[in-house]
DRENFIMAR-444784 format. One line per 5 residues: their letters; for each residue x, z, y of C-alpha. Coordinates in nm, 2 decimals. Example, Ala and Ser with C-alpha at 12.3 -4.5 7.8 and 13.67 -1.06 7.14 Angstrom:
<pts>
as) 1.23/0.78/-0.45  1.37/0.71/-0.11
</pts>
This chain:
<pts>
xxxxx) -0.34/-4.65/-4.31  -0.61/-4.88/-4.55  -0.54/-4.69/-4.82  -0.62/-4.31/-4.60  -0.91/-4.51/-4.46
xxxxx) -1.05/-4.56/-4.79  -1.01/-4.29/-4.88  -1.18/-4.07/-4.65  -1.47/-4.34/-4.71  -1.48/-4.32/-5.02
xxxxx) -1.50/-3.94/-5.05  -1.80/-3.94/-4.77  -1.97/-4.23/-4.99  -1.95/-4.04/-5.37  -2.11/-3.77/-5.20
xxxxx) -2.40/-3.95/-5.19  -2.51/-4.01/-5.57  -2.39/-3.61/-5.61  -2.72/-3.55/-5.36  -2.93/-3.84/-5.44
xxxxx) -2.96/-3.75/-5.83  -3.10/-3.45/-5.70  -3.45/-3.56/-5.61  -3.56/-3.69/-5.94  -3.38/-3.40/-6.13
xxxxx) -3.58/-3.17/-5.93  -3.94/-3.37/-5.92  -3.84/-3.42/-6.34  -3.79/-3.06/-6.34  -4.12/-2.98/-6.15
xxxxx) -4.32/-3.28/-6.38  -4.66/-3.09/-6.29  -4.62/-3.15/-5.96  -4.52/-3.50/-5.96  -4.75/-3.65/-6.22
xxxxx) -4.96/-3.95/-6.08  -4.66/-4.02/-5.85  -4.56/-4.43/-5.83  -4.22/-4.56/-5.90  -4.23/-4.61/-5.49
xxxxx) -4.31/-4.25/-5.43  -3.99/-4.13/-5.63  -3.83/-4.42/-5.44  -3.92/-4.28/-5.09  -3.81/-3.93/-5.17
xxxxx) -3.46/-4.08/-5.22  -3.45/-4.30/-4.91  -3.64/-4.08/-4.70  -3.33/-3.75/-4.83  -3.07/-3.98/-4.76
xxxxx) -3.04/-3.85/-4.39  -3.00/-3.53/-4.48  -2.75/-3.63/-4.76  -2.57/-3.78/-4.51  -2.50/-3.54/-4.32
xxxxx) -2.39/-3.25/-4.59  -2.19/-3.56/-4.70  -2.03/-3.54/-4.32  -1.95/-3.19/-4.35  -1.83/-3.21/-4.69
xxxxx) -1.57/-3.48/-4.56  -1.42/-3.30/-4.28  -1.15/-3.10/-4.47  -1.08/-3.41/-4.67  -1.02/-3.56/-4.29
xxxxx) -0.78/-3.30/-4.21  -0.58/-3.29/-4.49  -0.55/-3.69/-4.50  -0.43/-3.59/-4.04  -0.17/-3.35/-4.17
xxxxx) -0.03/-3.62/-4.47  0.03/-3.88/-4.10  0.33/-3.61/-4.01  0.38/-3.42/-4.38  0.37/-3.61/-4.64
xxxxx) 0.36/-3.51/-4.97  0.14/-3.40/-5.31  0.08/-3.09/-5.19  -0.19/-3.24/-4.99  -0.36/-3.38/-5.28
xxxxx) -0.40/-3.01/-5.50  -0.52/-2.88/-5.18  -0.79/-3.13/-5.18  -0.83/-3.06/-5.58  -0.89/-2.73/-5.48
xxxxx) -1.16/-2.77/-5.20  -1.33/-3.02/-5.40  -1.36/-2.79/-5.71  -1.47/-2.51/-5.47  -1.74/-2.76/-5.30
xxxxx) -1.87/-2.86/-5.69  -1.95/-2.49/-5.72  -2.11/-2.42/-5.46  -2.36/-2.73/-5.48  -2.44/-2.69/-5.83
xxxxx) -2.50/-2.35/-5.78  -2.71/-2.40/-5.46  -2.95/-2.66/-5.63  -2.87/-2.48/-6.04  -3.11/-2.12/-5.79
xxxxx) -3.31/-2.42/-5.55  -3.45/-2.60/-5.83  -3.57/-2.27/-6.00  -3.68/-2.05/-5.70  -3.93/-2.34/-5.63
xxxxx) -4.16/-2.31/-5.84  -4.24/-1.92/-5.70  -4.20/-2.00/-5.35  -4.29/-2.33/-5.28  -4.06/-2.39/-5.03
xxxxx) -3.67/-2.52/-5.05  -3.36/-2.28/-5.05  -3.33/-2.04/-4.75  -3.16/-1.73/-4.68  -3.41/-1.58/-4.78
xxxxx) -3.22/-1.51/-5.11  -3.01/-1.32/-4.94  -3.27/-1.05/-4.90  -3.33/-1.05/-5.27  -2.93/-1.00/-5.33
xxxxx) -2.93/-0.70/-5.15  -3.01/-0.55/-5.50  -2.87/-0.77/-5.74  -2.98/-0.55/-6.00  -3.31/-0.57/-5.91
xxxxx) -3.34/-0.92/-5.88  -3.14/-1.01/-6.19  -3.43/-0.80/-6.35  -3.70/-1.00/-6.26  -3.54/-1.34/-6.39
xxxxx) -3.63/-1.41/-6.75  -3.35/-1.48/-7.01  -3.46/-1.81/-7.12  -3.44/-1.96/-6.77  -3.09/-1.78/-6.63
xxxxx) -2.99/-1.97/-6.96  -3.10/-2.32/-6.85  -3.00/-2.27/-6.46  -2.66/-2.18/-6.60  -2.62/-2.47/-6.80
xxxxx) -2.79/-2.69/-6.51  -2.48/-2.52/-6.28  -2.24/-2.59/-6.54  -2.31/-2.94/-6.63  -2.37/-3.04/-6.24
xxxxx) -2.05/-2.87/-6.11  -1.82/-3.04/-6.41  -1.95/-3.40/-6.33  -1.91/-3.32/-5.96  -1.57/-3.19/-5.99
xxxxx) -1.47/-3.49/-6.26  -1.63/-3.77/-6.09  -1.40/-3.67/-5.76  -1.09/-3.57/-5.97  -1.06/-3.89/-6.18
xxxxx) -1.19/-4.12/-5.96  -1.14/-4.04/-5.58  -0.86/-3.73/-5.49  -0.59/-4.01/-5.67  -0.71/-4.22/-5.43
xxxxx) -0.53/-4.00/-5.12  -0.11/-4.16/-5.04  0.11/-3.89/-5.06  0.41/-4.16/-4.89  0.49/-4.18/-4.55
xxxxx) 0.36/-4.36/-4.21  0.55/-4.58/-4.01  0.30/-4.59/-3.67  0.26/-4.17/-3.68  0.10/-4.21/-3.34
xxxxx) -0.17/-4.51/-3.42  -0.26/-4.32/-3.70  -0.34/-4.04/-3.60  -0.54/-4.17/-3.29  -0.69/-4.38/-3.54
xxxxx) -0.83/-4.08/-3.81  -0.94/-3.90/-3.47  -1.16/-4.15/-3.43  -1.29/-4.16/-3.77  -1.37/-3.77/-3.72
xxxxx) -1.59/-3.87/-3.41  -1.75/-4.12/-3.61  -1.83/-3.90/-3.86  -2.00/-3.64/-3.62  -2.24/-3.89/-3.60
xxxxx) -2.43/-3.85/-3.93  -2.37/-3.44/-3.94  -2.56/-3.45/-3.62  -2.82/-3.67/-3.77  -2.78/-4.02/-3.56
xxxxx) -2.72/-4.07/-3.21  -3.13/-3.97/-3.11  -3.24/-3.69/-2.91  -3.25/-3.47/-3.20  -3.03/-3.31/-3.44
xxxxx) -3.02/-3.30/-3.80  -3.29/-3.09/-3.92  -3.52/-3.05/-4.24  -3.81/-3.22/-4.09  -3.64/-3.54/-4.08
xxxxx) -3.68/-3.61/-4.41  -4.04/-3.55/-4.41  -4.23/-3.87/-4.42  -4.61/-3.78/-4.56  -4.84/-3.48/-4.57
xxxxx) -4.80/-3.42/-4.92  -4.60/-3.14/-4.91  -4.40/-3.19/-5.28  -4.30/-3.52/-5.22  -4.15/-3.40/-4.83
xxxxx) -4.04/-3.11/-4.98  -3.86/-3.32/-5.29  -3.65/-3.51/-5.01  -3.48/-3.20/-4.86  -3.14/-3.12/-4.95
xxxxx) -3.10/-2.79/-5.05  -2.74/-2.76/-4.92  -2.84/-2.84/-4.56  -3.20/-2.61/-4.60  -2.96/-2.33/-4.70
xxxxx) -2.69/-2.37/-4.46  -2.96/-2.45/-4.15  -3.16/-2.17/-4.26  -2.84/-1.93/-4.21  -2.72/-2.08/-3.89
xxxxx) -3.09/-1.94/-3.76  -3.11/-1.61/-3.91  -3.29/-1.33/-3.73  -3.44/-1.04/-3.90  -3.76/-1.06/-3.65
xxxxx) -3.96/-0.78/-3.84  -3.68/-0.51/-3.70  -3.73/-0.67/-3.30  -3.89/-0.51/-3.07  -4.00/-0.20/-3.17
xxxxx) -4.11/-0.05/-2.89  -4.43/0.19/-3.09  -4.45/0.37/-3.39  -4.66/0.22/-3.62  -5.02/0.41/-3.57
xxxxx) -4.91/0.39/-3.21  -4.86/0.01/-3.25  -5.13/-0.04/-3.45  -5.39/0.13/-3.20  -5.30/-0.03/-2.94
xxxxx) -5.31/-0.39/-3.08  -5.68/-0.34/-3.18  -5.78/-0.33/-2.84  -5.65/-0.72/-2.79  -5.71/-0.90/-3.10
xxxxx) -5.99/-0.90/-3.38  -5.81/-0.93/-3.70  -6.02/-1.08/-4.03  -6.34/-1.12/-3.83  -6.59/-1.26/-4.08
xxxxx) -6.87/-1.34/-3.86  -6.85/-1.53/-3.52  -7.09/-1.49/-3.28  -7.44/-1.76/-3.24  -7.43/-1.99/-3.00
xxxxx) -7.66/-1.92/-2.70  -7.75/-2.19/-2.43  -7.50/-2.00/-2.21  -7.23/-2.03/-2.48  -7.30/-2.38/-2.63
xxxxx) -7.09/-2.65/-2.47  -7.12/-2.91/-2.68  -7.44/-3.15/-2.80  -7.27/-3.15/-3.13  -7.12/-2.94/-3.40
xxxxx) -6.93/-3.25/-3.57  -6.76/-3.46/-3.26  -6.48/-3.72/-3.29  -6.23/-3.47/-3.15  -5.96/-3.62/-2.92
xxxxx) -5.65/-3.36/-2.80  -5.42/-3.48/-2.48  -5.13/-3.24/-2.45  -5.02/-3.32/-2.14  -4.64/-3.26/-2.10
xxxxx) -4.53/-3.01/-1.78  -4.87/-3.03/-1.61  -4.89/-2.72/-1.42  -5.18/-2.60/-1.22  -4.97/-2.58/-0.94
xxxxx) -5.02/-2.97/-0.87  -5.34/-2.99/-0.95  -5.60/-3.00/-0.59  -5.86/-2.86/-0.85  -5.70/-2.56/-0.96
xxxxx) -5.58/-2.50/-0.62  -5.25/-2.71/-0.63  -5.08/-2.95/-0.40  -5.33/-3.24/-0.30  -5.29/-3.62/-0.33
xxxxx) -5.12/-3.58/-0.68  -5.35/-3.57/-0.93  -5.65/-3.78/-0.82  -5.80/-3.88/-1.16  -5.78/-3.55/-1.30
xxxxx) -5.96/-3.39/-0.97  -6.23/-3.63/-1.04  -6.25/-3.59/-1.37  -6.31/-3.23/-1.37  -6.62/-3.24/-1.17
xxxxx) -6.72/-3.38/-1.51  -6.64/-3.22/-1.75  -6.59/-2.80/-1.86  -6.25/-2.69/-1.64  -6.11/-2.37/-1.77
xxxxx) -5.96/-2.24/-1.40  -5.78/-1.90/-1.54  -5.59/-2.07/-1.91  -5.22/-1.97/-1.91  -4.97/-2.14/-2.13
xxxxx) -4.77/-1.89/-2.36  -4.44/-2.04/-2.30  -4.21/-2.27/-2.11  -4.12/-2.51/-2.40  -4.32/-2.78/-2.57
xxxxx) -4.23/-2.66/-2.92  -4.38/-2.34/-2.88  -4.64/-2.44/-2.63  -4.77/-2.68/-2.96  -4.81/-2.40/-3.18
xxxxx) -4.99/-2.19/-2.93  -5.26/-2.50/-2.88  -5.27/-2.65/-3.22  -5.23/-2.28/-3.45  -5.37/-2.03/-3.17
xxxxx) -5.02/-1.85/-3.25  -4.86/-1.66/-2.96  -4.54/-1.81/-2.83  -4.17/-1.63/-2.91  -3.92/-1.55/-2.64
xxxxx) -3.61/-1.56/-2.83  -3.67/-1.85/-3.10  -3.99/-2.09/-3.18  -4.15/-2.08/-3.54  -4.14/-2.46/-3.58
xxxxx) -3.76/-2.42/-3.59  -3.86/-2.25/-3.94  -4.07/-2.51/-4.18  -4.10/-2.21/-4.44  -4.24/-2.04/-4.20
xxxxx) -4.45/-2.27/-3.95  -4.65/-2.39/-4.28  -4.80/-2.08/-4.36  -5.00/-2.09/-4.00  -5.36/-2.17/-3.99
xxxxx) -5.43/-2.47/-3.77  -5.68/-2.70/-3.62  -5.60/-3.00/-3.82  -5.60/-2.80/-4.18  -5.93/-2.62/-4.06
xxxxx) -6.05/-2.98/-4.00  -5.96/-3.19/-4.28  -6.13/-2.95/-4.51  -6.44/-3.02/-4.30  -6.38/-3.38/-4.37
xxxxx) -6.18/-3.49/-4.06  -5.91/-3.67/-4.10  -5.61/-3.64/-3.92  -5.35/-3.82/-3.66  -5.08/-3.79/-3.43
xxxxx) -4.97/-3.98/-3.15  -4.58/-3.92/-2.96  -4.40/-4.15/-2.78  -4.10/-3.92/-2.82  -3.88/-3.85/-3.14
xxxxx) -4.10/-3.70/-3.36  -3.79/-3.54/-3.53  -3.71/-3.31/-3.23  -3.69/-2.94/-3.34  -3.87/-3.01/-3.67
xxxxx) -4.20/-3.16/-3.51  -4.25/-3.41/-3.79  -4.23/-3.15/-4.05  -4.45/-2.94/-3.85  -4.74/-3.18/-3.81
xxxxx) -4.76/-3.29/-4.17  -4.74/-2.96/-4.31  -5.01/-2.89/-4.04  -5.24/-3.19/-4.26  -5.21/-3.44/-3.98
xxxxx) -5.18/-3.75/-4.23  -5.06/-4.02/-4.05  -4.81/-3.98/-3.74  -4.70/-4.30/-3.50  -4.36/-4.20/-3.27
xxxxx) -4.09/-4.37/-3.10  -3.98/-4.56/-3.43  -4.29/-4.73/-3.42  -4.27/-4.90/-3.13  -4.03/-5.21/-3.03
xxxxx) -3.74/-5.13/-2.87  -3.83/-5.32/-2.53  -4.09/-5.04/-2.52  -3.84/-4.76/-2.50  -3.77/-4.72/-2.17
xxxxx) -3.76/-4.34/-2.10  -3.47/-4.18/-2.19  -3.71/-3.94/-2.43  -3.86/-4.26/-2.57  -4.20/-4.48/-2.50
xxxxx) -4.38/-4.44/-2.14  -4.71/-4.29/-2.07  -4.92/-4.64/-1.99  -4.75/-4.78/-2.34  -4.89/-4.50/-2.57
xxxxx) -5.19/-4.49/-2.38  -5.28/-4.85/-2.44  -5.20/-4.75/-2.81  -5.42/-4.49/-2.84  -5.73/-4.65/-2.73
xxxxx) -5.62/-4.97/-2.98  -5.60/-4.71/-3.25  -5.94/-4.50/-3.13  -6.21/-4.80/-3.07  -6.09/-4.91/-3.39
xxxxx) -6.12/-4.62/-3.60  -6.41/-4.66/-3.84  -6.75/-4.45/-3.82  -6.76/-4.33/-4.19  -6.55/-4.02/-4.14
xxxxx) -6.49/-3.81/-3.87  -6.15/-3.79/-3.69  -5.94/-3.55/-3.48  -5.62/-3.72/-3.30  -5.39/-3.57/-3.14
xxxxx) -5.17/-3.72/-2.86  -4.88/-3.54/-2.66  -4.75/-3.75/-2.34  -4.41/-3.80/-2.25  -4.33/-3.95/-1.86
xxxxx) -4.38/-3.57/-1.70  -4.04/-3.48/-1.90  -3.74/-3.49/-1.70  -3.55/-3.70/-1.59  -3.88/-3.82/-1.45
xxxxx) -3.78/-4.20/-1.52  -4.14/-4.37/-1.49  -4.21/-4.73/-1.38  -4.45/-4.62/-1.10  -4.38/-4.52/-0.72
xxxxx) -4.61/-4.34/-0.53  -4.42/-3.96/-0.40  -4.10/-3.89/-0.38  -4.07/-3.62/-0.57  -3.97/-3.74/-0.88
xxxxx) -4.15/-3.43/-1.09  -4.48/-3.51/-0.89  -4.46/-3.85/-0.91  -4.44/-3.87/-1.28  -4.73/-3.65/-1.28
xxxxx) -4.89/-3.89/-1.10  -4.80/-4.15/-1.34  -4.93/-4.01/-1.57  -5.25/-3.91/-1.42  -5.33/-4.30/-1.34
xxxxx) -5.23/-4.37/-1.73  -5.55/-4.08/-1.75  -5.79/-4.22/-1.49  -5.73/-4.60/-1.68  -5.83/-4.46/-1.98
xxxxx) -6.11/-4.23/-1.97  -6.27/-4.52/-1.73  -6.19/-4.78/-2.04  -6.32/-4.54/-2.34  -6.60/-4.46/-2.13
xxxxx) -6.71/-4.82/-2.17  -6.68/-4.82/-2.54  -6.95/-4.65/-2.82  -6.71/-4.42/-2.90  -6.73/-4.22/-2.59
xxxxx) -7.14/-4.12/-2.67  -7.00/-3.83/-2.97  -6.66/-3.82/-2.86  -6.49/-3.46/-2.75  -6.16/-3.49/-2.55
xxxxx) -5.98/-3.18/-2.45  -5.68/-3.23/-2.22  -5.46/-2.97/-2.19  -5.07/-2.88/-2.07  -4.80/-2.79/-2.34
xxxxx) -4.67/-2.57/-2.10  -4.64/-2.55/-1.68  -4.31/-2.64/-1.45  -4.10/-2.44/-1.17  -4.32/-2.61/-0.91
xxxxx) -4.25/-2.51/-0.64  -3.90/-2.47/-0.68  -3.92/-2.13/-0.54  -4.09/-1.98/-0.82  -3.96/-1.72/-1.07
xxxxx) -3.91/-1.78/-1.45  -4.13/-1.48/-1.48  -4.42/-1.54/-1.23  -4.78/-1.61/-1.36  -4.81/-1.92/-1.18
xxxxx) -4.51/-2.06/-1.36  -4.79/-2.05/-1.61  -5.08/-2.14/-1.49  -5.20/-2.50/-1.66  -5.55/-2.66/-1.68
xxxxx) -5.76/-2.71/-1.98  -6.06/-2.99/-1.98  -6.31/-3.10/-2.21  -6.45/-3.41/-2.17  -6.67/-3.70/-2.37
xxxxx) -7.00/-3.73/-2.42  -7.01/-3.45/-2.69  -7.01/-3.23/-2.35  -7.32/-3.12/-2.28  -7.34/-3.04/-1.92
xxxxx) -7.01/-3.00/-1.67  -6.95/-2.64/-1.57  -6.64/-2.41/-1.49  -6.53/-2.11/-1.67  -6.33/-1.88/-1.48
xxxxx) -6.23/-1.58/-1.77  -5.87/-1.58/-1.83  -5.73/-1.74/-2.12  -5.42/-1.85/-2.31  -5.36/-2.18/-2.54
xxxxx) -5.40/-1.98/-2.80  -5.73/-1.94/-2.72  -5.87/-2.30/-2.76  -5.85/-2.22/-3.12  -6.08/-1.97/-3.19
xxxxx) -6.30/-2.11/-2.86  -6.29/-2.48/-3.01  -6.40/-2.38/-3.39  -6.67/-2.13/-3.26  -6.80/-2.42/-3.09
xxxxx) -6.80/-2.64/-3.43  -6.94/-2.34/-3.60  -6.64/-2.31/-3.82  -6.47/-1.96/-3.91  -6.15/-1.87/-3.68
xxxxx) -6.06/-1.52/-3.82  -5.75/-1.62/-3.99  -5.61/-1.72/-3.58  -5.53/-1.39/-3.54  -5.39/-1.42/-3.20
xxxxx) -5.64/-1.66/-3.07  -5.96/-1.55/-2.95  -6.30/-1.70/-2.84  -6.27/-1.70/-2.44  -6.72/-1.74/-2.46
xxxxx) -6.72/-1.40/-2.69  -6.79/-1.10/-2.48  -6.64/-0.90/-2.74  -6.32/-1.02/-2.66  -6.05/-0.85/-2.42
xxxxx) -6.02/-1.05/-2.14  -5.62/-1.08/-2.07  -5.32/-1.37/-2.10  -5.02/-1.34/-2.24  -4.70/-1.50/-2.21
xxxxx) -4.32/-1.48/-2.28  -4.01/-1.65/-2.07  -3.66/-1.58/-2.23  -3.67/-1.28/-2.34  -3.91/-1.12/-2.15
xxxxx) -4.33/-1.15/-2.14  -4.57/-1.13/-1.89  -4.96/-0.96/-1.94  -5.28/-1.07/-1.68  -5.62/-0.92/-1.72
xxxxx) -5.86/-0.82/-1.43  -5.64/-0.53/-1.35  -5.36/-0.75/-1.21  -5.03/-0.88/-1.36  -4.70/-0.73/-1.53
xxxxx) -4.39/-0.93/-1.61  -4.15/-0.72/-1.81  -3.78/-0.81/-1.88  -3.65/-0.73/-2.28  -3.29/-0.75/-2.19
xxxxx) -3.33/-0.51/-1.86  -3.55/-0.32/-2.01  -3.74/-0.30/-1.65  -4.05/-0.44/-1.50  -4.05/-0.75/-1.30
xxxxx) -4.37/-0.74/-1.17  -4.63/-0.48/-1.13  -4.93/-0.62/-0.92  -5.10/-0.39/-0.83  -4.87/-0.10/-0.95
xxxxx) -5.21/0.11/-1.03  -5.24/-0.03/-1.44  -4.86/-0.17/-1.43  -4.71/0.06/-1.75  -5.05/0.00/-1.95
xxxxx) -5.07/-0.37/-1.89  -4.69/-0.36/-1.99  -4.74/-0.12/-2.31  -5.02/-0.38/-2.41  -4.77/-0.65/-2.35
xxxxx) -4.54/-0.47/-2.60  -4.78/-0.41/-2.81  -4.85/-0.79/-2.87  -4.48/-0.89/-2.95  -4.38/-0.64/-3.18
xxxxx) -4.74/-0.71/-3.37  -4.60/-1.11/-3.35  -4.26/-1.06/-3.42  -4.37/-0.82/-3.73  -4.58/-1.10/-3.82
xxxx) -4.28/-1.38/-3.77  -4.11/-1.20/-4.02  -4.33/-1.16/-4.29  -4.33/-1.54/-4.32
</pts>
């Protein structure tokens, strides 16, 4: 049994150098990129990779596993050329993966995807366009790479695997099924909330050195297992028909934005210390304010008899992943996937932070969550956010929600980390709360609904913290908007596809605010975008989806999507229209209902189009 124990480790341990010799070859082999680097920087890369390296190790040890099972009850040599065989077909197919990776990087800037596999449909084609001298050095790159691969396993590790016989059969094998249930562990990437994925590696916001820790294998074999042509969903219009209609809801490369008036002018300053609270599940629906159940939200009641309330903002989705691109990229929310599943992708969006930092701002972000959950580390640093604090960061007597640190904890933290912030540059934090995700787990009793108690929770963290940084000189230029990643099924009678499901508050707060008011035009997330940076005086044409909710020029309308379906509201009423049914949901009033629902249509084949040219 040892010597099959070591075995099996020692073929998911030689993996390792195989994938960590990759990150200097391929920062060596992109030396314009990595000049001015530090010996630590090349040091992080490989430390940083090793997760993801572990876990193409763990998938690369499974058949070695199973052959090692059968050798318990059939002994024999056979057992050993079969592993010859799969470890000379493994060698292949890594050196060939990082022989085309290492090459295609330097044209698209962004690790091995199946992208390729578009390319291949006309080898011919793309064989064309690669020049002789480098198909000559990737080949020799493949070659070299696959033969030390194949001979450092051949000579050194297969003769490691008995081919005699077992005396406890039974032990044994209970024994190696344990070791593939310990091995799940590192192909799902640890024992956290999240699973193995590329932004896990990521660990600044320069994008080479993140992009240097990936390992090709898992970007490949990830980017595969999420596959969609998106361009060829959802085409409900012919182009011009498409095209025609789509121009009557968004402003595509707008140059110029519109002066501020003393009607449109919120703020008493065009270069605030910008603060963002996503608040996690706050639906309007519990909010007295907004017309929502009383006695739940106290602070934020009194609060928005200070500030500017936005009574008619949507969110575009039912899931914080998509409900943060919406805010933070003004990009409309997907009803069958989420962009930040797709790093590739996701960095190509315009955001808040990258608008930002070029004016000078820099950067942060605040979670007491995982901050590797569907690829939201990757996200924000490709986003230019350049420092990020998360669950990690925090002791492990801090932890106490099952998703990680609770609301009063990372408050606390972030008004440590804002009073302290120095007055030489502008800054823009942003800081998504936690203790409203189920299971509702907070140290705080008030209701007994769980959901509204933890809303509650978190709405005293609110009140203790506005009242705090109110106190402090920060609060005299400081801008804080507060906003809902998405709404809840509160009550419980609601439909997935009703507009209230939807309706979340937006505040802005601070003493950057000039005056309170209340704006009642109906809005999405994506909307604070273009709104926000109007404000600043800063150019939002490149937020295609996101428009200025103070610009008369503007349709007035929100629009969002449930699984596989989308709802449209504008002064006419609201339609809610089901993709797999192919049927409306809603038509209220029916007068309007096919328009509002052709608009609808209109809007996700334009964003789906626009997914998949990415």
């Amino acid at each position: 049994m040892k010597k099959r124990l070591f075995f099996i480790l020692a073929v998911f341990v030689t993996w390792l150098p195989v994938f960590v010799i990759q990150k200097p070859v391929f920062m060596l082999y992109h030396k314009a990129l990595a000049e001015g680097y530090t010996f630590m920087d090349w040091i992080n890369v490989a430390l940083h990779g090793l997760k993801l390296d572990c876990t193409i190790a763990g998938y690369l040890t499974v058949i070695p596993l199973l052959c090692v099972l059968i050798s318990v009850w059939f002994p024999g040599g056979y057992l050993r050329k079969a592993v010859t065989v799969y470890i000379g077909i493994m060698a292949v197919l890594v050196a060939a993966i990082f022989a085309v990776d290492v090459a295609l990087y330097a044209f698209w800037g962004f690790r091995l995807d199946a992208t390729i596999f578009f390319y291949m449909q006309s080898p011919s084609d793309a064989m064309a366009s690669i020049p002789v001298g480098l198909f000559i050095r990737q080949m020799i790159l493949f070659i070299v790479y696959a033969f030390a691969i194949f001979r450092l396993f051949s000579r050194y590790i297969i003769p490691l695997l008995p081919d005699t016989p077992v005396k406890k059969r039974m032990l044994n094998t209970f024994t190696f099924l344990l070791v593939g249930g310990i091995l799940f562990l590192p192909i799902r990437g640890g024992i956290t909330t999240s699973t193995a994925n590329v932004g896990m590696v990521y660990f600044g916001n320069n994008q080479f050195l993140n992009h240097s820790a990936i390992n090709p294998t898992f970007s490949l074999m990830a980017s595969l297992s999420k596959q969609q042509d998106f361009a060829s969903q959802f085409n409900f219009f012919p182009e011009e028909e498409r095209k025609e209609l789509v121009e009557s809801l968004i402003t595509p490369n707008k140059e110029t934005q519109p002066l501020l008036t003393e009607d449109t002018a919120l703020l008493n300053t065009k270069r605030p210390n910008i603060l963002f609270i996503i608040l996690e599940s706050f639906t309007a629906n519990v909010i007295e304010t907004l017309g929502g159940t009383t006695d739940v939200t106290p602070n934020l009641n009194r609060l928005c008899e200070e500030g500017i309330l936005f009574t008619n903002l949507y969110a575009n989705s039912f899931r914080t992943d998509r409900g943060l691109v919406a805010i933070l990229n003004g990009y409309l929310a997907q009803p069958t996937t989420s962009i930040m599943k797709y790093p590739a992708k996701s960095q190509t969006l315009p955001s808040i932070s990258g608008t930002l930092v070029k004016e000078g701002y820099i950067a942060d972000m605040l979670y007491g969550g995982d901050i590797n959950f569907t690829n939201m580390q990757s996200y924000f640093y490709s986003a230019g956010y350049s420092s990020i604090v998360a669950d990690r960061d925090f002791p492990l007597s801090d932890r106490l929600s099952k998703w990680g640190v609770n609301d009063d904890i990372t408050f606390a933290y972030l008004y440590d980390s804002i009073t302290k912030k120095g007055q030489d540059k502008r800054w823009f934090s942003t800081f998504l709360t936690l203790s409203s995700h189920e299971p509702f787990e907070v140290p705080y009793q008030r209701l007994d609904n769980p959901f509204l108690n933890s809303v509650a929770f978190t709405d005293s963290c609110i009140g203790d913290f506005i009242d705090k940084i109110k106190t402090t000189p920060v609060w005299s230029d400081l801008l804080v908007i507060m906003v809902a990643d998405h709404g809840f099924r509160y009550p419980d009678n609601l439909e997935e596809y009703e507009p209230a499901r939807y309706h979340i508050p937006m505040l802005w707060l601070g003493g950057a605010v000039k005056e309170a008011r209340r704006i009642t035009t109906i809005g999405n997330q994506t909307d604070l975008a273009a709104t926000l940076l109007n404000q600043l005086g800063l150019p939002h044409h490149t937020f295609t989806f996101s428009k200025n909710i103070l610009d008369p020029s503007y349709p007035v309308y929100a629009f969002y999507t449930y699984n596989n379906g989308f709802g449209f509201i504008d002064n006419t009423g609201v339609s809610a229209y089901d993709n797999e049914s192919n049927k409306s949901l809603i038509e209220t009033p029916k007068e309007g209902g096919r328009e509002r629902i052709n608009k609808g249509k209109a809007l996700l084949q334009t964003l789906y189009d626009d997914l998949g040219n990415r």
